[in-house]
C-alpha positions in Angstrom: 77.1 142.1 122.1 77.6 141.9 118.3 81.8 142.2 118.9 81.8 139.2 121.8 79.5 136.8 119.1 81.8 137.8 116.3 84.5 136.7 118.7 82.9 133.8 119.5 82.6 132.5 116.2 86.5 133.5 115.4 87.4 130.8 118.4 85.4 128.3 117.4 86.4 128.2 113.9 90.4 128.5 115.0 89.7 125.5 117.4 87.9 123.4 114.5 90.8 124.5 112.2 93.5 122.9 114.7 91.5 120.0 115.3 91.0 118.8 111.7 94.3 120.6 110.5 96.7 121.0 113.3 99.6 118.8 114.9 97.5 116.0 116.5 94.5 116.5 114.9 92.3 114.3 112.7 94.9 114.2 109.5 97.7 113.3 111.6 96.0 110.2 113.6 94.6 108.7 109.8 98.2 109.1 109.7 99.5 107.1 112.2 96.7 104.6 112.1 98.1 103.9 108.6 101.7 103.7 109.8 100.7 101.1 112.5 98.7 98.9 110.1 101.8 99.0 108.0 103.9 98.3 110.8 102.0 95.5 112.1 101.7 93.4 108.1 105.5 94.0 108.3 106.2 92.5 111.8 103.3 89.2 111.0 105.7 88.5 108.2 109.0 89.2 110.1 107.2 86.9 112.8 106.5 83.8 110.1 110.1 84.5 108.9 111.6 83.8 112.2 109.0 80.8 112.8 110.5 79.4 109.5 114.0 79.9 111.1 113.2 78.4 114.2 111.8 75.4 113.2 115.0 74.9 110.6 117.2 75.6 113.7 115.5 73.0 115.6 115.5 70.8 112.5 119.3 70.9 112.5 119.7 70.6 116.0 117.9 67.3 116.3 118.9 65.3 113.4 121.3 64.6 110.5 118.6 64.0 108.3 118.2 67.7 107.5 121.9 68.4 107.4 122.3 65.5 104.9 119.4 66.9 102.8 121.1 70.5 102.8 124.4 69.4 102.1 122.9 67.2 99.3 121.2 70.1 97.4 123.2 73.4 98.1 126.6 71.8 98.9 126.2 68.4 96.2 127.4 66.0 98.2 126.7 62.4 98.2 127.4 59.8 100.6 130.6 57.2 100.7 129.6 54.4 98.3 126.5 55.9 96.9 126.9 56.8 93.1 126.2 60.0 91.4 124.9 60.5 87.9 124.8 64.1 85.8 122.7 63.5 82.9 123.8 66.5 80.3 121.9 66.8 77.3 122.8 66.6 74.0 123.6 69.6 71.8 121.0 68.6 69.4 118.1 68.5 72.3 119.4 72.0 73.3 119.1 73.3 69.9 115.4 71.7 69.6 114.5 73.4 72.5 116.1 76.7 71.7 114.0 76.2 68.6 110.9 75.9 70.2 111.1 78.3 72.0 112.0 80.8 69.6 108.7 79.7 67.9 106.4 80.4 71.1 108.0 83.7 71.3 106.9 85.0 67.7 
């Protein structure tokens, strides 16, 4: 009777053992719970990346205002009989502001 107790409690402690240590048990599903959580931040942001893309798409696609505005500030264009003005500052404003900022860096 003793030897089929002792038993007893030998199985049931291997079976625990597997549960919370084992392939599939309790450590591994905290696991995976983790890795879905992650996986699911990861796709919401891919999601309201593409949603950003789309909308440009569709922004290009109906009108030449957005293509004017994009070839304006990435390309530099300007329209026929607009004019253009580059304002470059002076050497002596660069070196007051070099200087100013070497003073907020002490």
């Amino acid at each position: 009777m003793r030897i089929l107790f002792v038993i007893l409690v030998i199985a049931i402690v291997l079976l625990q053992a597997k549960l919370w240590l084992g392939e599939g048990g309790y450590t591994d599903v905290q696991r995976l719970r983790e890795r879905v959580a992650q996986q699911e931040d990861e796709n919401a942001s891919l999601r309201e990346r593409n949603n950003q893309l789309r909308a440009e798409v569709e922004d290009l696609r109906e009108g030449l205002d957005a293509v004017e505005e994009r070839a304006r500030s990435e390309l530099g264009m300007i329209r026929e009989g607009e004019e253009f003005y580059l304002v470059v500052p002076s050497p002596e404003n660069d070196e007051q502001a070099e200087q100013l900022s070497q003073k907020r860096n002490r």
